[in-house]
Wavefront OBJ file of the C-alpha trace (Angstrom):
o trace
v -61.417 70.043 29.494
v -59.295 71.780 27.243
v -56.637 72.455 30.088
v -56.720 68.563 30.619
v -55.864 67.883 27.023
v -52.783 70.152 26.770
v -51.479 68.388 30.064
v -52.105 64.939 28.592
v -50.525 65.701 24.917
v -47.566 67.347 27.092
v -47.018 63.815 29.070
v -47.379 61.393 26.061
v -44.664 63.999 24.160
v -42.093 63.418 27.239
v -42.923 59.587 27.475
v -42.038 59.592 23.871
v -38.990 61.191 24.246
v -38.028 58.738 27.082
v -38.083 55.850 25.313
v -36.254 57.385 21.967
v -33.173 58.170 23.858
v -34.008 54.751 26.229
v -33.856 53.103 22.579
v -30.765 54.651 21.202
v -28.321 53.904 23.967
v -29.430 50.031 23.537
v -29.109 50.735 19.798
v -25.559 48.694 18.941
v -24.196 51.512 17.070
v -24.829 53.993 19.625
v -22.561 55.285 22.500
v -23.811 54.007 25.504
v -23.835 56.842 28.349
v -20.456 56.818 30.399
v -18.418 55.302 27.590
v -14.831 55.724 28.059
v -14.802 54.723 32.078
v -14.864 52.121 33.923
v -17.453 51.601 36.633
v -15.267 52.959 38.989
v -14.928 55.953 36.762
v -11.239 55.579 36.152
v -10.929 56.355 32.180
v -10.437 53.386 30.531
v -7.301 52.484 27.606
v -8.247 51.553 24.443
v -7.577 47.634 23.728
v -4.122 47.628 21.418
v -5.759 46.966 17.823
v -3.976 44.022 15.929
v -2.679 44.889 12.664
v -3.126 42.432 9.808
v -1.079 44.304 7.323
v 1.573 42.285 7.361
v 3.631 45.672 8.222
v 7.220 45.374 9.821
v 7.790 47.753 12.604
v 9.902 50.245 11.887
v 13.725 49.241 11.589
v 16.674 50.119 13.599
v 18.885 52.552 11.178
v 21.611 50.941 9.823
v 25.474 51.892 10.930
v 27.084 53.680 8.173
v 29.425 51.568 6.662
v 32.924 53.250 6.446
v 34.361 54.540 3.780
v 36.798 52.877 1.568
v 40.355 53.885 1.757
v 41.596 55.770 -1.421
v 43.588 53.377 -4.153
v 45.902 56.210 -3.875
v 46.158 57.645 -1.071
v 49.680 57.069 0.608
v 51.226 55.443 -2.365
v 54.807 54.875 -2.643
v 56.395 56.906 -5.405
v 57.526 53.409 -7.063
v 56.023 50.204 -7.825
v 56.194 47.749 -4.949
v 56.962 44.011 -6.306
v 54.377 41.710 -4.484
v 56.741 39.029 -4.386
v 59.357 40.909 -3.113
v 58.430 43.310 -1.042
v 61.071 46.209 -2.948
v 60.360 48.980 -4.867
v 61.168 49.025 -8.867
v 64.583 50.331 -9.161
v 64.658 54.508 -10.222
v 67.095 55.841 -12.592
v 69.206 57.436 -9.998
v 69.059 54.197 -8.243
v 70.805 52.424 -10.611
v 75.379 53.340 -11.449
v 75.934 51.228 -15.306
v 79.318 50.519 -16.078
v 80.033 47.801 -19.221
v 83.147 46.268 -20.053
v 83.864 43.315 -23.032
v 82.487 39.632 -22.030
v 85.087 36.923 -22.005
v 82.886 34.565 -24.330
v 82.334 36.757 -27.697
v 81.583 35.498 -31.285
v 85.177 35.760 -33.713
v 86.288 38.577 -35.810
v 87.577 42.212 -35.209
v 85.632 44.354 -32.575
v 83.551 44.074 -29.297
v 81.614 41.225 -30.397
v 79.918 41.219 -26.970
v 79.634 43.208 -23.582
v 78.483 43.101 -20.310
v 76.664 45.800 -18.737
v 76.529 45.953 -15.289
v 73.908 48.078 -12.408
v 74.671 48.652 -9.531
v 72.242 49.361 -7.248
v 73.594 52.836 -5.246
v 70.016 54.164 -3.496
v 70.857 51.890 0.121
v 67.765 49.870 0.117
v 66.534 46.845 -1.718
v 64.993 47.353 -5.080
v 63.910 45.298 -8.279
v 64.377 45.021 -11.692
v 63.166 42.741 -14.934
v 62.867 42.054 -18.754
v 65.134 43.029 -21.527
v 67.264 46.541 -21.880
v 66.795 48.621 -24.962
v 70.260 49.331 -26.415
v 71.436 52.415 -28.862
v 74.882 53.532 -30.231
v 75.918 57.044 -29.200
v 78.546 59.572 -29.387
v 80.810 60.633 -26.519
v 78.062 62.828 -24.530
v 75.359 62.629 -26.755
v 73.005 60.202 -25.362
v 70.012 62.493 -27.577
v 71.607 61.330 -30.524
v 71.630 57.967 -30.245
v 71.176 55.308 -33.217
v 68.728 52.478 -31.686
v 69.834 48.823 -32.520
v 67.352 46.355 -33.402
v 67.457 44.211 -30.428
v 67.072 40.385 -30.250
v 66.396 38.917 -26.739
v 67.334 35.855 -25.103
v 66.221 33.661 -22.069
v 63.503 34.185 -19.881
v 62.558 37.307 -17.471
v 62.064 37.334 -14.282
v 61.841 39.521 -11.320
v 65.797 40.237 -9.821
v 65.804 42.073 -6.606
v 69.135 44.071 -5.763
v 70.185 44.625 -2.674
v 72.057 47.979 -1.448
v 74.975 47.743 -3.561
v 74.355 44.616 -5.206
v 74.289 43.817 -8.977
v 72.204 42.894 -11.829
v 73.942 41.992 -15.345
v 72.433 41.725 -18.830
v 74.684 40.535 -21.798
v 74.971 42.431 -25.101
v 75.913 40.169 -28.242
v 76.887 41.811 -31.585
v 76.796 41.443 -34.988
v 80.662 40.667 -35.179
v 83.306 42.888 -37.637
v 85.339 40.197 -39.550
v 88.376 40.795 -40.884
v 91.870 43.614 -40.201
v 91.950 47.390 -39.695
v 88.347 48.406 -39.764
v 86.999 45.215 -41.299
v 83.467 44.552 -43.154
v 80.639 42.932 -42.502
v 79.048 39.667 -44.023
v 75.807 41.453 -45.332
v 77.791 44.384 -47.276
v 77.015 47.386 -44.823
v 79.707 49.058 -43.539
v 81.019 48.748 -39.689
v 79.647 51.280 -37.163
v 81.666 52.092 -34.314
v 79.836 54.265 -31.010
v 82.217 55.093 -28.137
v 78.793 54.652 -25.948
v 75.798 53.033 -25.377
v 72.377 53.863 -24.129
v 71.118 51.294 -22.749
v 67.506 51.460 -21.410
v 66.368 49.707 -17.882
v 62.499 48.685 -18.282
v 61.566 51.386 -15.739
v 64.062 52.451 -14.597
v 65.812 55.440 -17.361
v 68.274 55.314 -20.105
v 72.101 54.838 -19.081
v 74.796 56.209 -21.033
v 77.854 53.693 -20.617
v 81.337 52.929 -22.607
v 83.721 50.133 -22.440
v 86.124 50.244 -19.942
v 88.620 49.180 -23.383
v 88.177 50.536 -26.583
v 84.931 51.216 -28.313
v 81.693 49.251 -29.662
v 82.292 47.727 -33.474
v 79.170 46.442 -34.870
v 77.398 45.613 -38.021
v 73.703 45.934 -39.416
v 72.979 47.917 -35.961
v 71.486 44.079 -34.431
v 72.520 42.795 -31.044
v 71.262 40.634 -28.942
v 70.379 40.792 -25.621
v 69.571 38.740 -22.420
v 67.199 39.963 -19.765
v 68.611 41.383 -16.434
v 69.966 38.665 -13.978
v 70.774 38.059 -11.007
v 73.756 36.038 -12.442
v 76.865 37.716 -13.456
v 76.851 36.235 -17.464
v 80.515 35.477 -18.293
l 1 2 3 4 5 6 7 8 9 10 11 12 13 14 15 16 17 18 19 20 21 22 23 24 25 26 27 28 29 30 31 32 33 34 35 36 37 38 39 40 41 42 43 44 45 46 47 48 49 50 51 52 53 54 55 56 57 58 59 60 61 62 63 64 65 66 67 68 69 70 71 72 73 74 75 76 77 78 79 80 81 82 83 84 85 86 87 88 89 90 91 92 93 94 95 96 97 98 99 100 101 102 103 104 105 106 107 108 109 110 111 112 113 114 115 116 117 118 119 120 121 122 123 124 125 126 127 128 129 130 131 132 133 134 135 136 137 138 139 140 141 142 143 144 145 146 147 148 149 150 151 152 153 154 155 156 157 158 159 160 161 162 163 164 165 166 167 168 169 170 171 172 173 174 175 176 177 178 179 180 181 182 183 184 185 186 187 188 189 190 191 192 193 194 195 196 197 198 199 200 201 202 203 204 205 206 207 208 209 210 211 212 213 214 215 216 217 218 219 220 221 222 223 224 225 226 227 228 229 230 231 232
């Protein structure tokens, strides 16, 4: 009898067991047996899952842009004039002579004198606006008196060609009377065997008449800007 009842006990316990692992493979959170293959027993790919993110793949890099060129790389060493496609004029570009203007204001003196550039470098090149103007002794451009200057008409851009000319127009403060003569205000006469006259841009330029020398009063003249036009 008491053999009996261990072999009984023994076969309910493994009945038991049958149906607890019979009950978790049907259980929907288990892992049924085989999982993984198909019936054929060819492993099976997982379905693609679906992403509801909202996620962008990942982008194609984007080309480096290239790099700006330098504002100065491969600049000229002048000033190029948009309009006219020449340089500003250099001081050694420019040869100044200046002799007495036909049209001058009465009394003793000057009166008035053209100065004129020349443009000596071989190529095209520009100038513009009013010249400064100083008295000076023979060869001493350092020592120069500046005159207060006046200016006349309107500036513009003058391009020169190789050899070619620009003018500007110096008027005076006029020396009335004989010998060395006086001036209207009281001061006395100055007289300057040169000028220095100054090219916006483009240097200082010692010059004397081609006749006698520069008699002024109250160290005034006015002056036109650079032209094109040869001013009579």
């Amino acid at each position: 009898m008491y053999g009996i009842g261990i072999r009984r006990v023994a076969t309910a316990m493994v009945t038991a067991s049958a149906a607890t692992l019979l009950m978790t493979a049907c259980q929907p959170g288990g892992t049924p047996a085989g999982a993984g293959s198909s019936p054929s027993g060819a492993p099976v790919k997982p379905a693609a899952s679906t992403s509801t993110s909202g996620s962008a793949s990942p982008s194609t890099p984007s080309t480096p842009s290239t790099p700006a060129a330098s504002a100065t790389s491969g600049s000229p060493a002048h000033t190029t004039t948009p309009s006219t496609g020449a340089k500003a004029c250099g001081l050694p570009d420019l040869k100044a002579s200046m002799y007495q203007a036909a049209v001058r204001p009465d009394g003793t003196g000057t009166g008035a004198a053209i100065v004129e550039f020349t443009n000596v470098s071989g190529k095209a090149c520009t100038v513009q606006g009013y010249p400064t103007v100083a008295g000076a002794g023979n060869g001493s451009p350092e020592k120069n008196r500046p005159l207060k200057v006046t200016t006349t008409g309107g500036a513009s851009t003058v391009k020169v060609a190789a050899g070619g000319k620009a003018w500007t127009k110096l008027t005076f403060v006029q020396v009335q009377g004989e010998a060395d003569g006086y001036c209207k205000s009281g001061a006395t006469p100055a007289s300057y065997p040169t000028l220095v006259v100054g090219v916006p841009g483009a240097g200082a330029h010692q010059v004397a008449l081609t006749d006698g020398v520069i008699a002024e009063c109250d160290d005034k003249v006015t002056v036109t800007a650079l032209s094109a036009a040869k001013p009579s």
